[in-house]
C-alpha positions in Angstrom: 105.5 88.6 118.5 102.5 91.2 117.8 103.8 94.1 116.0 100.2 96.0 116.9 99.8 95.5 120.6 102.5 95.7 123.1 100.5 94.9 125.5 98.3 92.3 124.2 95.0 94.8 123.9 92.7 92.4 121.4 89.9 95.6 122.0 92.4 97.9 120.9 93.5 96.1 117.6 89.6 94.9 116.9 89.4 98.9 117.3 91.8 100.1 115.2 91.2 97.6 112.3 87.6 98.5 112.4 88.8 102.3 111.9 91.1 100.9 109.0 88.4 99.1 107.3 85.8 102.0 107.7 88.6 104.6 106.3 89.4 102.6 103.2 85.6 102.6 102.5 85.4 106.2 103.0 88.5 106.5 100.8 87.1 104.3 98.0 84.3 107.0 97.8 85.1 107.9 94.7 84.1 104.9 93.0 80.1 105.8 93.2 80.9 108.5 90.8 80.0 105.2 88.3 76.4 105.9 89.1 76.3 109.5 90.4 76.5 110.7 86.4 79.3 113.6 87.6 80.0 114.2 84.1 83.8 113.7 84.7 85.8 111.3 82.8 87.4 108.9 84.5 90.0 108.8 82.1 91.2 111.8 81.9 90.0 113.9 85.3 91.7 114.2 89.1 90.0 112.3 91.5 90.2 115.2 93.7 88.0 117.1 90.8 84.8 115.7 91.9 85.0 117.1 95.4 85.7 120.8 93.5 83.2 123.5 94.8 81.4 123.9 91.6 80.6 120.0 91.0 77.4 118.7 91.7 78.0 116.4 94.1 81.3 118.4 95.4 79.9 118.5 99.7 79.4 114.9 99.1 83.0 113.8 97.8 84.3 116.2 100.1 82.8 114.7 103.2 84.1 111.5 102.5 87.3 112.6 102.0 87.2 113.9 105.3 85.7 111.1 107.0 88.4 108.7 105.5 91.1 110.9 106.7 89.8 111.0 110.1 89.1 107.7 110.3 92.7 106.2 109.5 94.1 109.3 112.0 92.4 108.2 114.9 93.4 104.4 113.9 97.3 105.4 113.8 97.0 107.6 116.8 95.9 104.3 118.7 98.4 102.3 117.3 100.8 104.4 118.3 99.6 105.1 122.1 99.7 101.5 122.0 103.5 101.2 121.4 104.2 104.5 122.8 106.9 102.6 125.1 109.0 100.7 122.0 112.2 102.2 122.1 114.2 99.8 120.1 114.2 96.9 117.8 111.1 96.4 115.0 109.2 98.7 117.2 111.1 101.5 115.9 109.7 100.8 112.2 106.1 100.2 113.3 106.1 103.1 115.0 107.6 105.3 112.1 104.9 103.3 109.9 101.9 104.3 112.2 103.3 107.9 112.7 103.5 108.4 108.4 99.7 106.4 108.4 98.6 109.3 110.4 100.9 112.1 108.8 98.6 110.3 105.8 95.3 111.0 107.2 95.7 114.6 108.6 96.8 115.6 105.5 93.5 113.7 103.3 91.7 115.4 106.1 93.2 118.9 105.4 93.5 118.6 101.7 89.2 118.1 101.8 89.0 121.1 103.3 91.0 122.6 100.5 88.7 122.0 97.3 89.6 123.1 93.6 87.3 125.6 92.4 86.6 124.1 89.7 88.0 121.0 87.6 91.1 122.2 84.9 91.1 119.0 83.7 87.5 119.2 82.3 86.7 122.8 82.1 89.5 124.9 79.6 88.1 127.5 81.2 89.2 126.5 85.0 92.6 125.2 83.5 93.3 129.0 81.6 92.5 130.6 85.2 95.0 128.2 87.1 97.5 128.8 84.7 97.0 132.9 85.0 97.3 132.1 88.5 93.3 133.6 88.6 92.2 131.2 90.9 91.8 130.7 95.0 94.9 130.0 96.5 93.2 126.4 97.8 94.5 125.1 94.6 98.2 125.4 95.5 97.6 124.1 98.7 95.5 121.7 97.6 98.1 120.6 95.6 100.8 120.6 98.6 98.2 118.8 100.6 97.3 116.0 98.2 101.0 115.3 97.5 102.0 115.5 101.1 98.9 112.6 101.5 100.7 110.5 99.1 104.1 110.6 100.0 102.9 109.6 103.9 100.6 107.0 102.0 104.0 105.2 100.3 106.0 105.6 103.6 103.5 104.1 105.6 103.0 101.4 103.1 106.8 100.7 102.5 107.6 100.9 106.7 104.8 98.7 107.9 105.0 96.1 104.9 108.6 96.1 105.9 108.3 95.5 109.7 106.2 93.0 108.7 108.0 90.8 106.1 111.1 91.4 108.6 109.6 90.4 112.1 107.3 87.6 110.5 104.1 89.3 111.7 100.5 90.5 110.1 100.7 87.8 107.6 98.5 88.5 104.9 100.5 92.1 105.0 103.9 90.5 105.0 102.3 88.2 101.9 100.7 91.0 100.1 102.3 94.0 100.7 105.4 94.2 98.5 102.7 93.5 95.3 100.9 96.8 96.5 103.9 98.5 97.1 105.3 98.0 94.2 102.0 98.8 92.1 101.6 102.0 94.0 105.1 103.3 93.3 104.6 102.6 89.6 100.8 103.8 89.7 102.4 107.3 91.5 105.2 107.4 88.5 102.6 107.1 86.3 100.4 109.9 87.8 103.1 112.3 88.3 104.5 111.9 84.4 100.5 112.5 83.4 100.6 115.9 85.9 103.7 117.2 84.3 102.3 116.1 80.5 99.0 118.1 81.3 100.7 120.9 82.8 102.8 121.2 79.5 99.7 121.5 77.3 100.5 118.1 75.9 97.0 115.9 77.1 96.2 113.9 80.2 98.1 110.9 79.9 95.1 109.0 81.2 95.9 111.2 84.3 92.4 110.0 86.1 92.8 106.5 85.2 96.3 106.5 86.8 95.5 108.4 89.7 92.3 106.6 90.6 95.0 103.5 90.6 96.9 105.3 93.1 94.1 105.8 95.3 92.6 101.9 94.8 95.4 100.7 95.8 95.9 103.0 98.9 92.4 101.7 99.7 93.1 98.0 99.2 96.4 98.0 101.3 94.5 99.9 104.2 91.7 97.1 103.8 94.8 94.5 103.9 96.6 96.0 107.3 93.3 96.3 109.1 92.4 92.0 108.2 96.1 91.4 109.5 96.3 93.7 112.9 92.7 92.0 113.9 94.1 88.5 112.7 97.3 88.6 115.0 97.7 87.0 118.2 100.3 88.4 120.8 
């Protein structure tokens, strides 16, 4: 049984893993901010910091943001046309998988379209301002953005990882999933107990290094279901 064509489209799957693999490139943008000298720690800064409107390379960050999101949209959105008639059975969870992948990349397309002003983390400055509530109101919907991006992230991971350990499909998902669904869950505890630490005034828990984790992973697990929806055979 092929859990990503119903009707036995090989274009459509070579399609929408090529969308996958380009949108977990786009995704892993972040990591050229080894060489770009941003002059954020990785350590101790948001990800999402790079792409604020008063870093250097901010347009750059957010573009790529964009582009990733986009990219893993239009790959669910096919998926899902593709299985638009499953009405029962395993269908049912590929299709709630596909439809949170997507939830996942409107909202990383939305959220780059919402930029920090500036980067709280790094700059006291920026971090007294959000705490006066001084600063644009993109940060607080940033902030609903971004965690709206990760909690479709985990759901998509957990559903489709699920369908396919269950229905004995997209094996090298079924094989590596769980290990990346597990890491991300404790990569996400870990990012959200460094949030609340900062936000208390009591340091960064290595907030970046954890978050950059969270996104990896994201990354790798995208890379993973594109390799198994181009590898199956209806």
């Amino acid at each position: 049984m092929s859990l990503s064509r119903s009707d036995g489209a090989a274009g459509a799957a070579r399609a929408i893993a090529a969308l996958l693999a380009l949108g977990a490139l786009a995704y892993s943008a972040w990591v050229l901010e080894a060489v770009l000298g941003t002059g954020l720690d990785p350590v101790r800064t948001y990800v999402s910091e790079l792409a604020a409107v008063d870093q250097p390379f901010g347009d750059f960050f957010r573009a790529s943001d964009l582009t990733a999101g986009l990219l893993v949209l239009a790959a669910a959105v096919t998926a899902l046309w593709g299985t638009r008639r499953a009405t029962e059975g395993p269908r049912r969870l590929v299709l709630a998988g596909w439809g949170a992948l997507a939830l996942f990349g409107a909202a990383t397309a939305v959220d780059s379209r919402l930029p920090l002003s500036c980067a709280p983390t790094d700059d006291p400055a920026c971090a007294a301002r959000e705490a006066a509530g001084l600063v644009p109101a993109t940060h607080t919907a940033h902030a609903a953005s971004s965690t709206l991006a990760v909690a479709a992230a985990l759901a998509a991971m957990l559903l489709l990882t699920l369908a396919a350990r269950r229905h004995r499909a997209w094996a090298p998902l079924a094989r590596t999933g769980p290990v990346l669904v597990a890491l991300e869950l404790a990569a996400t505890v870990w990012t959200l107990a460094a949030v609340a630490a900062f936000e208390a005034g009591r340091g960064t828990w290595a907030l970046g290094a954890g978050q950059r984790l969270q996104v990896l992973l994201v990354a790798v697990w995208l890379a993973v279901l594109a390799v198994s929806v181009v590898r199956e055979r209806p």
